[in-house]
N, CA, C and O atoms as CSV, one atom per row, in Angstrom:
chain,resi,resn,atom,element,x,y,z
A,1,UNK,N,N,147.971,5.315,41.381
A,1,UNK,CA,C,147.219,4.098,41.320
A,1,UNK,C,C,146.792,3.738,42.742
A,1,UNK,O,O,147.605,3.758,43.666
A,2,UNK,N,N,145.485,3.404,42.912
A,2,UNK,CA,C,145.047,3.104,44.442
A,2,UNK,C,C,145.526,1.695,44.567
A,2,UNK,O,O,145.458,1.035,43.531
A,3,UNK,N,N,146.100,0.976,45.864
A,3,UNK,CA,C,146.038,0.182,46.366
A,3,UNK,C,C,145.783,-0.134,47.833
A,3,UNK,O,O,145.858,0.544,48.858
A,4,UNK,N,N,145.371,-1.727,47.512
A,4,UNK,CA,C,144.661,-1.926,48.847
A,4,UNK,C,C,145.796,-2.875,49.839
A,4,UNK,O,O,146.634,-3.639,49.361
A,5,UNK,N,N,145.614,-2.647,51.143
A,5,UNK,CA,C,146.885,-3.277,52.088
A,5,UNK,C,C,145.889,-4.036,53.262
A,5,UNK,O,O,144.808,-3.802,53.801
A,6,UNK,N,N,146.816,-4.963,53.306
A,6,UNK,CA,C,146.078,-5.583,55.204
A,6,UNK,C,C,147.144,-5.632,56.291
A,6,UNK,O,O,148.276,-6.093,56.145
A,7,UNK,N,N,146.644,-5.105,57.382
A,7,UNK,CA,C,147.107,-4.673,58.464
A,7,UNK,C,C,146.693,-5.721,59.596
A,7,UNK,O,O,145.649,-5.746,60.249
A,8,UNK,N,N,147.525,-6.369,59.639
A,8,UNK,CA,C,146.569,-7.223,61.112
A,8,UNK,C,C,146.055,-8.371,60.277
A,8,UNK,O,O,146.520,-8.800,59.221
A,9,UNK,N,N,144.774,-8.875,61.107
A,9,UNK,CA,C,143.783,-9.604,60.608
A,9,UNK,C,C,142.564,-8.922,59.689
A,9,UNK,O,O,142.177,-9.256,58.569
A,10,UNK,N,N,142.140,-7.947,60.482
A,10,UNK,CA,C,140.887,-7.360,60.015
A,10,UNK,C,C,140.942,-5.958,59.463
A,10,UNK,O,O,139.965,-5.431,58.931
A,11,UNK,N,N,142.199,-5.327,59.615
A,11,UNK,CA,C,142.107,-3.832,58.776
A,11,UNK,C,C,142.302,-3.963,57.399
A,11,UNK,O,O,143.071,-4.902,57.194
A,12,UNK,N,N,141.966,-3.467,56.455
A,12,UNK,CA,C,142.627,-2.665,55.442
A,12,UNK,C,C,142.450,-1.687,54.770
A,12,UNK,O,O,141.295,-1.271,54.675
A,13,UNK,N,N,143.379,-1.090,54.176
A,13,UNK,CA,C,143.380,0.252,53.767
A,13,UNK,C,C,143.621,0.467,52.512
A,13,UNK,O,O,144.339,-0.245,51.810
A,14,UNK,N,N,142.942,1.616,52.106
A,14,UNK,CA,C,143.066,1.593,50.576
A,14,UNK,C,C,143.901,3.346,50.272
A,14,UNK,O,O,143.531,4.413,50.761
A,15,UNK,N,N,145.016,3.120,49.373
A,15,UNK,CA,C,145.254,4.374,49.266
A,15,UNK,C,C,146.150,4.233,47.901
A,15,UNK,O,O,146.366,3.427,46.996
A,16,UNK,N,N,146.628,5.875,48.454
A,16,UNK,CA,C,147.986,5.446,46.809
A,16,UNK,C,C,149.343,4.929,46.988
A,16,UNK,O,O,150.022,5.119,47.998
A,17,UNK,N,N,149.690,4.292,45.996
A,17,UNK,CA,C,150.638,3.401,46.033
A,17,UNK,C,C,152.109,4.396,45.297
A,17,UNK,O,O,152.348,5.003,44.253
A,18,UNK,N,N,152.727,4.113,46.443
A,18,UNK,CA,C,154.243,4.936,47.161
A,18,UNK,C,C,155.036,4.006,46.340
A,18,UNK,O,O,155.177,3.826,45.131
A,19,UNK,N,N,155.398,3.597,47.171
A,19,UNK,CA,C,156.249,2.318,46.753
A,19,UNK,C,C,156.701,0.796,47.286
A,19,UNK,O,O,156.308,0.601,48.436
A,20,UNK,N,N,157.390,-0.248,46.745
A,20,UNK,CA,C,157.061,-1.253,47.014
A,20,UNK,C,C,158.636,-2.098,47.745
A,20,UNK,O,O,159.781,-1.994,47.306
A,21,UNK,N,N,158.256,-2.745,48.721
A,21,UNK,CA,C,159.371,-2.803,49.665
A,21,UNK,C,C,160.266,-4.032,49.321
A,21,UNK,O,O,160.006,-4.648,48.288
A,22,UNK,N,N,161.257,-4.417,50.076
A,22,UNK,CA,C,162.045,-5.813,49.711
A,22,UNK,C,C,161.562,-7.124,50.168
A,22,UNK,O,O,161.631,-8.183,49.544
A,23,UNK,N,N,160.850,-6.834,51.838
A,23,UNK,CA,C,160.093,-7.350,51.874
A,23,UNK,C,C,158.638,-8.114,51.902
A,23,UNK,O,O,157.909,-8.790,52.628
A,24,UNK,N,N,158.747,-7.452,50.426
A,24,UNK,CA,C,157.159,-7.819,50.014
A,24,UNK,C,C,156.164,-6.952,50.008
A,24,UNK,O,O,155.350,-6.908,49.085
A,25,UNK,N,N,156.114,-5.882,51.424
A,25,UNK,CA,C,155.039,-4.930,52.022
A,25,UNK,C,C,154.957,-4.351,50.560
A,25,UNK,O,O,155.629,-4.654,49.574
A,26,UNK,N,N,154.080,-3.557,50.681
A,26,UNK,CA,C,153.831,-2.126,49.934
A,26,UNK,C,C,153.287,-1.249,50.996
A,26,UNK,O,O,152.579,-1.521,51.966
A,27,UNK,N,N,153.871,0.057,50.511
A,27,UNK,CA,C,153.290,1.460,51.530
A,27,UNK,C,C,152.470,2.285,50.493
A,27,UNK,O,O,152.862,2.561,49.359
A,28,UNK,N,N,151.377,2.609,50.996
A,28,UNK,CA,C,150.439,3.301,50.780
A,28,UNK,C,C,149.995,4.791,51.469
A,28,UNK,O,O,149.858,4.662,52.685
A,29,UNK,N,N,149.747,6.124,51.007
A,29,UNK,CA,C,149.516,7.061,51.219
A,29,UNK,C,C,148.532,7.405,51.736
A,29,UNK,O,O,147.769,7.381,50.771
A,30,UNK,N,N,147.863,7.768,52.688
A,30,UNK,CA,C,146.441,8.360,53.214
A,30,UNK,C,C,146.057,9.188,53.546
A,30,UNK,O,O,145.617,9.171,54.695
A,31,UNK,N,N,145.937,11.052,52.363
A,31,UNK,CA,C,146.621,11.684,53.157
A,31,UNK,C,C,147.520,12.158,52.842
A,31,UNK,O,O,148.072,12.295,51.750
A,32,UNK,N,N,147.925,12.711,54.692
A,32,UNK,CA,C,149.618,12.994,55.047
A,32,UNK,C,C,150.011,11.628,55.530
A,32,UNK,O,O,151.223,11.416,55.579
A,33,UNK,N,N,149.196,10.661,55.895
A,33,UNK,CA,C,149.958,9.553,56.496
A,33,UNK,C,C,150.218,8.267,55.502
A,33,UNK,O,O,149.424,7.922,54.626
A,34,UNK,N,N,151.702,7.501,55.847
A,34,UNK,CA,C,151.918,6.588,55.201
A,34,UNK,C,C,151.430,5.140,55.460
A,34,UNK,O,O,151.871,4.975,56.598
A,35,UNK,N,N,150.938,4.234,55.203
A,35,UNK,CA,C,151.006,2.925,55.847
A,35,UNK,C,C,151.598,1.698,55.096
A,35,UNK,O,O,151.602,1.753,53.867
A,36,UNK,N,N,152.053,0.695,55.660
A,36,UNK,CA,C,153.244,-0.379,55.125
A,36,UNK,C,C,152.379,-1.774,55.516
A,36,UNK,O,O,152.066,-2.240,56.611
A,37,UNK,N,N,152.152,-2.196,54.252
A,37,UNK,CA,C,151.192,-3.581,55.108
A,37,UNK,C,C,151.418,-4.585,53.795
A,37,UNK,O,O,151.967,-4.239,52.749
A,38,UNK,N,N,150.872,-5.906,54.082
A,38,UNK,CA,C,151.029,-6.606,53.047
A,38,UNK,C,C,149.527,-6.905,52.085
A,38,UNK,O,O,148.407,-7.272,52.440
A,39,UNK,N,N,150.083,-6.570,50.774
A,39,UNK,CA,C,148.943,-6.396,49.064
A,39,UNK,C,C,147.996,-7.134,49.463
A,39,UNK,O,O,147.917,-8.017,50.317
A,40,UNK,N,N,147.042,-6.516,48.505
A,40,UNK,CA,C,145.880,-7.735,48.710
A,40,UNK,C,C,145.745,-7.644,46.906
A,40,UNK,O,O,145.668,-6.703,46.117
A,41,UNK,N,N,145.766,-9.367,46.741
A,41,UNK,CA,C,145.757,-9.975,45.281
A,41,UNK,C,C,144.506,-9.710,44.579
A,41,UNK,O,O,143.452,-10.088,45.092
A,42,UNK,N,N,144.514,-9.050,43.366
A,42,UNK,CA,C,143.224,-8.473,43.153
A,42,UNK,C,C,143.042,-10.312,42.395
A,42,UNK,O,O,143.971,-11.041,42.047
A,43,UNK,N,N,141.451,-10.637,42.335
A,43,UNK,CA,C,141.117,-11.648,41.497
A,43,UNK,C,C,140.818,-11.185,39.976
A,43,UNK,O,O,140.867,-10.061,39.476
A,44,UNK,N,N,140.453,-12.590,39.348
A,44,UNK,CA,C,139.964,-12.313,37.860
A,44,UNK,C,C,138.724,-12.539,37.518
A,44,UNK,O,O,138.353,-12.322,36.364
């Protein structure tokens, strides 16, 4: 399942979804590389 993360103010990244942390983050796959950032709330 793709998910999207924000990094900072102005990055984010979209990849596959690894797994989901205690605090809140989710890490995402890109790649070989991992990244750990906090979800972005899809709307309705």
């Amino acid at each position: 399942m793709l998910r999207t993360i924000v990094l900072g103010s102005y990055l984010s990244i979209q990849g596959t979804f690894v797994r989901a942390l205690d605090n809140g983050k989710i890490v995402v796959r890109v790649g070989s590389r991992l990244f750990e950032g906090r979800p972005v709330q899809s709307q309705a």
